[in-house]
TORROKE-606696 format. One record per residue (C-alpha): x, y, z; residue in one letter; residue number from 1. Coordinates in steps of 0.5 Angstrom, whole numbers. Last residue first. Layout:
REM residues N
+-------+-------+-------+---+-----+
!     X !     Y !     Z ! r !   k !
+-------+-------+-------+---+-----+
!     X !     Y !     Z ! a ! NUM !
...
+-------+-------+-------+---+-----+
REM end
This chain:
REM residues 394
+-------+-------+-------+---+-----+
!     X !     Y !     Z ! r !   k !
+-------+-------+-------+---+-----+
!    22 !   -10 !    42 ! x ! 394 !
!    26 !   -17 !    42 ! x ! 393 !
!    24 !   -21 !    36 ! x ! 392 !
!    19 !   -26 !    39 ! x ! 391 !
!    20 !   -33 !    43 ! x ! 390 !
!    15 !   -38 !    42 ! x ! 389 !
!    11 !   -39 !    49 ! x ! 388 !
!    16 !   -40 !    55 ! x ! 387 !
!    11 !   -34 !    59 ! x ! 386 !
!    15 !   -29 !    58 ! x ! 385 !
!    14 !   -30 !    50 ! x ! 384 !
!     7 !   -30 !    50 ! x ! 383 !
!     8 !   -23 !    53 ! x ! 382 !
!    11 !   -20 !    47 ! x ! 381 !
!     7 !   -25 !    42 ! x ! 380 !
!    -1 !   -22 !    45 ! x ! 379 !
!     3 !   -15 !    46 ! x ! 378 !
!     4 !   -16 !    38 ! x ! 377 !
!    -3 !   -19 !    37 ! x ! 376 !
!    -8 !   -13 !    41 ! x ! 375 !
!    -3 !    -7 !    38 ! x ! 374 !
!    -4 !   -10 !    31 ! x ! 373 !
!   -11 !   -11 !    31 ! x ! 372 !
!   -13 !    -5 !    34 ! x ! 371 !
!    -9 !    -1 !    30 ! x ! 370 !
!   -13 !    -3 !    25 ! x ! 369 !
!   -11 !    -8 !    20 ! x ! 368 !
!    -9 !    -8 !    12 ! x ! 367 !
!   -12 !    -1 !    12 ! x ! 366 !
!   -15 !     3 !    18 ! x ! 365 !
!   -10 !     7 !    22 ! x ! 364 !
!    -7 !     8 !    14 ! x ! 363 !
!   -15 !    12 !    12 ! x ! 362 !
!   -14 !    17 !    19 ! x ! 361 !
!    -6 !    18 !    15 ! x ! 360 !
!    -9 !    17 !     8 ! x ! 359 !
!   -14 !    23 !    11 ! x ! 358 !
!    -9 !    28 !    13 ! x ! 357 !
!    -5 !    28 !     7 ! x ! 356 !
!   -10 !    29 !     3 ! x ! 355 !
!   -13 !    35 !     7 ! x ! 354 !
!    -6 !    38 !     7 ! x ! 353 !
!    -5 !    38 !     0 ! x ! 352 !
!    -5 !    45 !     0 ! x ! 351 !
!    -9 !    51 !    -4 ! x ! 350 !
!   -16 !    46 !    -4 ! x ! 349 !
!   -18 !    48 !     4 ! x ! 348 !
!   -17 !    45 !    11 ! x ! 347 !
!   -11 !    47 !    12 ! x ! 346 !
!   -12 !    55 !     9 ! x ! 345 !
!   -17 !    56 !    15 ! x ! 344 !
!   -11 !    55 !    20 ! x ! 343 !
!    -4 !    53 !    17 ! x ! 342 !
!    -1 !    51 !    24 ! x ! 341 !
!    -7 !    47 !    26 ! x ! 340 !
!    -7 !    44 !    19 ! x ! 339 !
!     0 !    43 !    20 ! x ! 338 !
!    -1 !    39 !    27 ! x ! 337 !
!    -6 !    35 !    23 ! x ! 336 !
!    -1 !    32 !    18 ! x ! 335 !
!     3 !    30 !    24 ! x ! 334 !
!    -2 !    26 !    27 ! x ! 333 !
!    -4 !    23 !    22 ! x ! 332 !
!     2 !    21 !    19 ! x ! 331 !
!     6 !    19 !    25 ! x ! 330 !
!     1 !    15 !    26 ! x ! 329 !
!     1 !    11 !    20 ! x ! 328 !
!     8 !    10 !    21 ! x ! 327 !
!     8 !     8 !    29 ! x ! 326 !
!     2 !     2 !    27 ! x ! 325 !
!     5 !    -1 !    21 ! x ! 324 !
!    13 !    -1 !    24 ! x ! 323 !
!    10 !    -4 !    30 ! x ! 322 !
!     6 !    -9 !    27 ! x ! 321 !
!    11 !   -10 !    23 ! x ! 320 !
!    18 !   -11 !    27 ! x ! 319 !
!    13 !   -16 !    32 ! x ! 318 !
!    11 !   -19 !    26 ! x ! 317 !
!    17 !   -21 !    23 ! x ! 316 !
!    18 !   -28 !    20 ! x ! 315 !
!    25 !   -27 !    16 ! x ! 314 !
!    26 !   -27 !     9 ! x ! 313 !
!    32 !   -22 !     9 ! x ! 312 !
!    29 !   -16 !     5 ! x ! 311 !
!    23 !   -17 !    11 ! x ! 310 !
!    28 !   -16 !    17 ! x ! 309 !
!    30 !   -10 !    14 ! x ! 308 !
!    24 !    -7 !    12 ! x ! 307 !
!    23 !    -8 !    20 ! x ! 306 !
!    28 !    -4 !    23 ! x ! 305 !
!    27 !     2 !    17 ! x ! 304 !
!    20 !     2 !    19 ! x ! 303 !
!    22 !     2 !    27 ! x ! 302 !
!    28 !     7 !    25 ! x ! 301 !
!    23 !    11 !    22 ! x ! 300 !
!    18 !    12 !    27 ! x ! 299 !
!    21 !    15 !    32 ! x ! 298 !
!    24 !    20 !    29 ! x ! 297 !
!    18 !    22 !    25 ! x ! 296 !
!    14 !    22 !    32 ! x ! 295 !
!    20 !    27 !    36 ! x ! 294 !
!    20 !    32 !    29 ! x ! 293 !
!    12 !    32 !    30 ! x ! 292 !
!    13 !    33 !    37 ! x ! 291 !
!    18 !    38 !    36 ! x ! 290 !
!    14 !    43 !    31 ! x ! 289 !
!     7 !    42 !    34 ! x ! 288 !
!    11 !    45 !    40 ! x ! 287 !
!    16 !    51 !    37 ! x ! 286 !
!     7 !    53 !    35 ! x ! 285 !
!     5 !    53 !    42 ! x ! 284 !
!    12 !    57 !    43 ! x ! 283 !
!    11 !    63 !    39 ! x ! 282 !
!    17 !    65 !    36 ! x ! 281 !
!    16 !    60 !    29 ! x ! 280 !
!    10 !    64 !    28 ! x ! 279 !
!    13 !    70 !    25 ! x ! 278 !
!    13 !    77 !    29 ! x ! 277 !
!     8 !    80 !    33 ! x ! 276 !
!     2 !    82 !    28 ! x ! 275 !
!     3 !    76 !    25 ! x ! 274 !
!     8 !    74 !    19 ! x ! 273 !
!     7 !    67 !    16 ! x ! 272 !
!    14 !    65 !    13 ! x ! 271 !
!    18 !    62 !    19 ! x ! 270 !
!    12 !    58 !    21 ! x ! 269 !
!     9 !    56 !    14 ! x ! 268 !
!    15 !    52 !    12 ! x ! 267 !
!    15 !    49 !    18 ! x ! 266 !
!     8 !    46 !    18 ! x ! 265 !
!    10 !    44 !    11 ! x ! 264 !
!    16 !    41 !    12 ! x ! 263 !
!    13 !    36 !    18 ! x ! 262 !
!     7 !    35 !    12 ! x ! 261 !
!    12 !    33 !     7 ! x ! 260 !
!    16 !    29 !    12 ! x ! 259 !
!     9 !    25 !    14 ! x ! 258 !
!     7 !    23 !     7 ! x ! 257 !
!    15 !    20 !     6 ! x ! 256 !
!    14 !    16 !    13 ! x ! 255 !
!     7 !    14 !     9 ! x ! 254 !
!    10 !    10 !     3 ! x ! 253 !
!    16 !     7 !     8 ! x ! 252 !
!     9 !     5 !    13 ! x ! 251 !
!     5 !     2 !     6 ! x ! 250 !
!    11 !    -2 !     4 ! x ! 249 !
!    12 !    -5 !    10 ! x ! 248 !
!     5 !    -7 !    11 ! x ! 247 !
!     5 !    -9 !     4 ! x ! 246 !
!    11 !   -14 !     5 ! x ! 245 !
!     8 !   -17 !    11 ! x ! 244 !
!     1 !   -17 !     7 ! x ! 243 !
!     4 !   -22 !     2 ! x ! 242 !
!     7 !   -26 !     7 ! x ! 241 !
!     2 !   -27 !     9 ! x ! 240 !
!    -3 !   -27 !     3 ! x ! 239 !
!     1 !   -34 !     1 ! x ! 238 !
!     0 !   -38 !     8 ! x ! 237 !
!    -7 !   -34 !     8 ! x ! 236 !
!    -9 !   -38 !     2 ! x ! 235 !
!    -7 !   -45 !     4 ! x ! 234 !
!   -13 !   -49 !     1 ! x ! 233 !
!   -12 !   -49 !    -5 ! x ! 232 !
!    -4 !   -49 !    -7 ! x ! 231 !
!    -1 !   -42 !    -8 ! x ! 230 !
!    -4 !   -37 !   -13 ! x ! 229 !
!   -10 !   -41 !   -18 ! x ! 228 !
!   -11 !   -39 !   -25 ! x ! 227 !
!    -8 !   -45 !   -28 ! x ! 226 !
!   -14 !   -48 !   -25 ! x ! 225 !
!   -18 !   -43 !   -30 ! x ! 224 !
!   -23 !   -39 !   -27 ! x ! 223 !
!   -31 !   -39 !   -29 ! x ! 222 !
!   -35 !   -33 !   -25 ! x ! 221 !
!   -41 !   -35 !   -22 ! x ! 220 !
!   -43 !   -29 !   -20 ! x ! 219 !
!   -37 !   -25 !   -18 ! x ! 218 !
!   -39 !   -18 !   -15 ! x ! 217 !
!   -34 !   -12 !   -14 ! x ! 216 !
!   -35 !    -6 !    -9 ! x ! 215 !
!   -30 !    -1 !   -11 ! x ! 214 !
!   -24 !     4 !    -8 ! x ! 213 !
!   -21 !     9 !   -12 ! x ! 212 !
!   -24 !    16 !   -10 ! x ! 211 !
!   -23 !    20 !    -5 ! x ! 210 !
!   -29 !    24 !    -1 ! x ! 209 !
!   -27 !    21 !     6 ! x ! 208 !
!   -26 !    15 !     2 ! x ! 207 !
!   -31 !    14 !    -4 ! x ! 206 !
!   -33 !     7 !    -5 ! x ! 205 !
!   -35 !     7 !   -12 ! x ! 204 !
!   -40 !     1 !   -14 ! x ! 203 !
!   -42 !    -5 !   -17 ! x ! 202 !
!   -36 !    -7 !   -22 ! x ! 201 !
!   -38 !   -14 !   -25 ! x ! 200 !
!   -35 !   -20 !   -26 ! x ! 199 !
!   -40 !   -26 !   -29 ! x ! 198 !
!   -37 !   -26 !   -35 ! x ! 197 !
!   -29 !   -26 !   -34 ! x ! 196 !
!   -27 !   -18 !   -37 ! x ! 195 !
!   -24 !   -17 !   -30 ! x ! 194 !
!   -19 !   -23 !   -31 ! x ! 193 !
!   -19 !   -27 !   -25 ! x ! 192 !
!   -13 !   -29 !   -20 ! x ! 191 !
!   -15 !   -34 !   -15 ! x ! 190 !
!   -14 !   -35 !    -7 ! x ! 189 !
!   -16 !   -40 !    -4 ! x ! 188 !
!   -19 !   -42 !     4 ! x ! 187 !
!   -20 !   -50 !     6 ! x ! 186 !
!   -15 !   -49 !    11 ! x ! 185 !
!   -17 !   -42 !    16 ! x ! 184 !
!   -24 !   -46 !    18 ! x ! 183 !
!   -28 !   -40 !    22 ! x ! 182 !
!   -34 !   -41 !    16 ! x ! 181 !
!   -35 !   -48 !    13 ! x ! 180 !
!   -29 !   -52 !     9 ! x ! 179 !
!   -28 !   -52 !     3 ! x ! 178 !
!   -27 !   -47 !    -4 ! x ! 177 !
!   -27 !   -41 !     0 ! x ! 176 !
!   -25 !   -35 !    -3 ! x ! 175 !
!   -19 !   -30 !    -3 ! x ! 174 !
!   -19 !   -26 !   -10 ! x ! 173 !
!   -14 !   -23 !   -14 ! x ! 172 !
!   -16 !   -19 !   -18 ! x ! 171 !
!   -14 !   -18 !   -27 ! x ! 170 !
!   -15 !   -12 !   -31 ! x ! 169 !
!   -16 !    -7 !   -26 ! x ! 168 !
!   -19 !     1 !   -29 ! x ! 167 !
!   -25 !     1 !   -23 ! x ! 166 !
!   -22 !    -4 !   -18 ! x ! 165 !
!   -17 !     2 !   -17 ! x ! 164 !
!   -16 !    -1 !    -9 ! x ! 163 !
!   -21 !    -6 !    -7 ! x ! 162 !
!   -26 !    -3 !    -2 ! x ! 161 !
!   -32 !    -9 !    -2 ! x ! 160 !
!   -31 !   -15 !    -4 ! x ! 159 !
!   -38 !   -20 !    -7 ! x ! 158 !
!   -39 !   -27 !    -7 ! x ! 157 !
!   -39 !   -33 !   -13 ! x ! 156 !
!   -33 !   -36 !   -16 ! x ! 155 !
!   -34 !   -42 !   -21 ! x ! 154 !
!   -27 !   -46 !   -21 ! x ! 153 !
!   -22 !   -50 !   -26 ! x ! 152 !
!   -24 !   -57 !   -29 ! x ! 151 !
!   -29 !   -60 !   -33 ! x ! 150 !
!   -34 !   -61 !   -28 ! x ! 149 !
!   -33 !   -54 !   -25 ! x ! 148 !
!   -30 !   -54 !   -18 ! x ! 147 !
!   -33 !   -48 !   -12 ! x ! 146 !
!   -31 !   -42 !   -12 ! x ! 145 !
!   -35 !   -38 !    -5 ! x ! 144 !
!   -34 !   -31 !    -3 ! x ! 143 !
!   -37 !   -31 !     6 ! x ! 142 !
!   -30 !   -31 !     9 ! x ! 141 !
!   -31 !   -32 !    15 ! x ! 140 !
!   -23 !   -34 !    16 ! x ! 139 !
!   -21 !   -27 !    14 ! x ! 138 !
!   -22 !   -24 !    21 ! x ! 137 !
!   -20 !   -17 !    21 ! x ! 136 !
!   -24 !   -16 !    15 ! x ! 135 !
!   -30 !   -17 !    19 ! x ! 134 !
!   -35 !   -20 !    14 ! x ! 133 !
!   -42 !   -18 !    11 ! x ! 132 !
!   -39 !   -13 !     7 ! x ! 131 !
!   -33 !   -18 !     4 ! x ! 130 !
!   -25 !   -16 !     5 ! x ! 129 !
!   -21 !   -20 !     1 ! x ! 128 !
!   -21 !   -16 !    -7 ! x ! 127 !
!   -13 !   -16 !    -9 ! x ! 126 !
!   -13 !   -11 !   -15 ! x ! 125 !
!    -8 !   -11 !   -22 ! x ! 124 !
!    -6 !    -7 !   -27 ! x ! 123 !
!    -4 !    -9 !   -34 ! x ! 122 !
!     0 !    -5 !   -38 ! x ! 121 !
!     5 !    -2 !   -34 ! x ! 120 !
!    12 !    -5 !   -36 ! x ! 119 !
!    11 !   -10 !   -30 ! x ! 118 !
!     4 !   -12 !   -30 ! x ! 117 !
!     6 !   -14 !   -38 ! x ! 116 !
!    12 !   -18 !   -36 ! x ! 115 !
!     9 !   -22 !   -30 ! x ! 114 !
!     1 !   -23 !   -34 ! x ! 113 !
!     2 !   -29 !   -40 ! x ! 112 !
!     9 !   -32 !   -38 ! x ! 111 !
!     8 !   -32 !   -30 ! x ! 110 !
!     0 !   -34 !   -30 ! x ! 109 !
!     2 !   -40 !   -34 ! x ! 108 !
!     7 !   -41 !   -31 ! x ! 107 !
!     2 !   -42 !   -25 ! x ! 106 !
!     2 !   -37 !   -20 ! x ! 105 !
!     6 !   -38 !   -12 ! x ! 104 !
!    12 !   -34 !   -12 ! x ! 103 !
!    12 !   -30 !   -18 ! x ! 102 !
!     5 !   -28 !   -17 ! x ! 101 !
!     7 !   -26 !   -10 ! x ! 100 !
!    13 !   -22 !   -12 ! x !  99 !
!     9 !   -19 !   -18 ! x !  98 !
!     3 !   -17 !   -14 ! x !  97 !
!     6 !   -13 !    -8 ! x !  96 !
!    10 !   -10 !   -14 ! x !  95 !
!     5 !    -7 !   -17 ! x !  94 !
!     5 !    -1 !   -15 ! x !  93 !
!    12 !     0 !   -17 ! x !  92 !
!    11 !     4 !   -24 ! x !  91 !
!    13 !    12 !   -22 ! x !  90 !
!     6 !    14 !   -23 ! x !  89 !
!     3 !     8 !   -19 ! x !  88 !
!     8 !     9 !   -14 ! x !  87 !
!     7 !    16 !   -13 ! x !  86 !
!     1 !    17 !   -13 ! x !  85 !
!    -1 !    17 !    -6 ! x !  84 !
!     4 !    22 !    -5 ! x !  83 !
!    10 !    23 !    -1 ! x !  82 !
!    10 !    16 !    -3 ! x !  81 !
!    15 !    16 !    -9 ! x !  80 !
!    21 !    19 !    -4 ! x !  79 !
!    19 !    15 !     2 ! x !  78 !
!    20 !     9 !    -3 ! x !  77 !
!    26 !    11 !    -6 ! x !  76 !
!    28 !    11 !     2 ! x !  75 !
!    27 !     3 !     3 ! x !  74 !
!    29 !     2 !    -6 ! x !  73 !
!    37 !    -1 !    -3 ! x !  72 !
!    33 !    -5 !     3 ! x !  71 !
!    28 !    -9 !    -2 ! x !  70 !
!    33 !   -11 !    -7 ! x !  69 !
!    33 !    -6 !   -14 ! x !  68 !
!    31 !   -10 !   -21 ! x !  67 !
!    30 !    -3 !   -24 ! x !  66 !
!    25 !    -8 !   -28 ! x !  65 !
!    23 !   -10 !   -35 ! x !  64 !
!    22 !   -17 !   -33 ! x !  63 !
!    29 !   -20 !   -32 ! x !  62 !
!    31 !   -14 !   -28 ! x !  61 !
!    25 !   -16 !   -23 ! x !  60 !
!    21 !   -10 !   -19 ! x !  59 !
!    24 !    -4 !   -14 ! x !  58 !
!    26 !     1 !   -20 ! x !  57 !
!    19 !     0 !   -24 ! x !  56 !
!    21 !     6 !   -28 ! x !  55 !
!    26 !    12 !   -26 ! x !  54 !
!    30 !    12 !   -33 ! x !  53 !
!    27 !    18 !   -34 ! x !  52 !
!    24 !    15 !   -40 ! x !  51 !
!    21 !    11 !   -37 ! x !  50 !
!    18 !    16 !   -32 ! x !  49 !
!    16 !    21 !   -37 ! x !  48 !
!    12 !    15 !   -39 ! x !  47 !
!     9 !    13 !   -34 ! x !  46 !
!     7 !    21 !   -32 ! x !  45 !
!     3 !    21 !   -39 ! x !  44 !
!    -1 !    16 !   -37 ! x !  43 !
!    -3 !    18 !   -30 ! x !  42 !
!    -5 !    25 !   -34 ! x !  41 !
!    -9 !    19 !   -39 ! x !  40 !
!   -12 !    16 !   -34 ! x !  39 !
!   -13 !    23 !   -29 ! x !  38 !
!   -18 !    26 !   -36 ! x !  37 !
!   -21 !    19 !   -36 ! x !  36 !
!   -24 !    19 !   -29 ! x !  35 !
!   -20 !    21 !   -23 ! x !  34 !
!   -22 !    26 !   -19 ! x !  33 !
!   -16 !    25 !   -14 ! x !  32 !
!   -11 !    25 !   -21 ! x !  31 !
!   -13 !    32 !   -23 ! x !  30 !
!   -12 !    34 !   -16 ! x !  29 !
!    -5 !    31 !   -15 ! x !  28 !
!    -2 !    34 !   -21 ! x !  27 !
!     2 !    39 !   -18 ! x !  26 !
!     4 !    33 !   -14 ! x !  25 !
!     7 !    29 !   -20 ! x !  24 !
!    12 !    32 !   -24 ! x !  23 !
!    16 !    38 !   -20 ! x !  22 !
!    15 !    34 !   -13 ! x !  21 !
!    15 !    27 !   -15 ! x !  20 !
!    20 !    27 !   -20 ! x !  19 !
!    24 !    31 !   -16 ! x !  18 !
!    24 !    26 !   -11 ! x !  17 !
!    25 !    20 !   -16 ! x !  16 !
!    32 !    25 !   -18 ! x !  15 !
!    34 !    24 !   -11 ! x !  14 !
!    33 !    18 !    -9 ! x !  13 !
!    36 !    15 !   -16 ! x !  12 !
!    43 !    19 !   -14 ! x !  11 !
!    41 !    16 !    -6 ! x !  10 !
!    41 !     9 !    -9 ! x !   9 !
!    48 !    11 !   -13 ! x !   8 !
!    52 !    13 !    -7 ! x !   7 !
!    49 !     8 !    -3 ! x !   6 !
!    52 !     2 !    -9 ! x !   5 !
!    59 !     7 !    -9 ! x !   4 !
!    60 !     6 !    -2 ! x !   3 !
!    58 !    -1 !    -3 ! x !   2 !
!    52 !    -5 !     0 ! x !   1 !
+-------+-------+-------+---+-----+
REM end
């Protein structure tokens, strides 16, 4: 980018994060409730982000989008992630679905939904994980479509945690249309209107007390061919790809997380006044302090080695791995060194730490557990020294 590129980027950086800040996190506990009344406040902030000029700045410009690439929107990123509602306030959540869409859908698919998903619309979900199935291993999925004599598919299973199936219009489903279990061919991804006959929303999954996840039901529902994302058979090649951008999108979001609770706890060591000085004299607390500051510092540049290996293309599961790995730690144990600071006052309703410390345990489990990446990362390492495919150096 150009000086006058980067000097533009961090202008946008700069009013997303007074956006978030003034507009989107004393709005927090009414948009973790959910419901109607955090439909309509979510609402209102799409449109104050429109009209802000701050809409959807990561998405196409030819369908309505800020048209930004990937490594200029990386700090807008942290910016909006600071809080969990962030993106969808700010109109970038569905980019996961509108770079996948625009991939691998029909025309169909990209003349009827892209448009309408990136104005705000129509919102999306992506359902892969099964109650009866490990998520870790997709290959078992149990969710069938199978071929309708006029064409077209009929999909029968259950999905459970599916982020905001409750007010989604459309979900991505990954079900199995041959083969038998543990093939990874004969899997296929399909986009199905939430209003089909047959779709059913069967319950919400609170999160450690969070709302926003469902278990969802398809029973026999009827799915145009023309709805079909990538080529049958050949979902996991489509959700790879899928999952490699969200997993960086996801660690960028959980940096601007890890920041605002590292401001916090230091915010409250030089204002909170003990009967010998403030906190900030005392050393345990100068610790909790330098190892959050170490893990932040750590963190980033791995997320940010990463995110630029995806904005060129590149396969990059080693950077990923690690990249998704260090920033979901950092949240978590950042934010639990601020609680510890804060004493009583972090565990209660006055700050977002509760909040923060739960996306940060949630992110160790989300699109893979640690255990996952930290088992195929140190598999591909010493693959490599063993004269196998080589890997991105580490």
């Amino acid at each position: 980018m150009t000086d006058h590129d980067v000097t533009a980027v961090d202008g946008l950086r700069k009013r997303v994060s007074a956006f978030v800040r003034d507009r989107v996190f004393p709005s927090e506990s009414y948009l973790d409730a959910g419901g109607p009344t955090a439909r309509d406040l979510r609402e209102r902030l799409r449109v104050e982000a429109r009209e802000s000029g701050l809409w959807a700045l990561p998405l196409p410009a030819e369908l309505g989008g800020g048209g930004l690439p990937l490594r200029a929107y990386a700090a807008i990123a942290e910016a909006e992630g600071a809080s969990d509602h962030g993106p969808a306030a700010l109109g970038s959540a569905s980019l996961l679905d509108v770079t996948m869409l625009s991939r691998h859908g029909s025309a169909r698919v990209g003349a009827e939904y892209l448009p309408r998903l990136v104005s705000g619309d129509l919102r999306t979900c992506y359902a892969m994980t099964e109650p009866d199935t490990p998520g870790t291993e997709p290959a078992l999925t149990a969710t069938r479509a199978e071929r309708r004599p006029g064409g077209g598919w009929r999909v029968t299973g259950r999905k459970w945690f599916v982020s905001n199936a409750g007010d989604a219009d459309l979900v991505t489903v990954l079900a199995r249309t041959s083969g038998q279990a543990g093939d990874r061919t004969g899997l296929s991804l399909l986009l199905v209107p939430t209003d089909s006959p047959g779709f059913r929303v069967v319950r919400e999954l609170p999160v450690l007390g969070a709302t926003g996840q469902y278990e969802i039901e398809f029973d026999g529902v009827e799915v145009d061919e023309d709805h079909l994302v990538g080529d049958t058979g050949q979902a996991l090649a489509v959700a790879a790809g899928r999952l490699q951008l969200g997993r960086t999108l996801r660690a960028l979001r959980w940096l601007g997380q890890a920041q605002r609770a590292f401001d916090l706890l230091c915010d409250r060591a030089v204002a909170r006044q003990g009967a010998r000085g403030p906190l900030a004299d005392r050393q345990l607390v100068q610790q909790h302090v330098f190892e959050s500051l170490l893990a932040l510092r750590t963190a980033r540049p791995l997320v940010y080695e990463a995110t630029a290996l995806v904005a060129d293309g590149r396969d990059a599961p080693v950077e990923v791995g690690l990249a998704k790995t260090a920033a979901a730690r950092t949240l978590q144990a950042v934010a639990d060194r601020a609680i510890q600071v804060f004493g009583a006052a972090g565990l209660g309703p006055d700050t977002p730490l509760p909040a923060l410390f739960r996306s940060g345990r949630t992110a160790r489990m989300l699109d893979g557990p640690d255990e996952q990446h930290v088992s195929s990362v140190a598999r591909r390492v010493l693959r490599s020294r063993q004269g196998g495919p080589a890997v991105t150096p580490v």
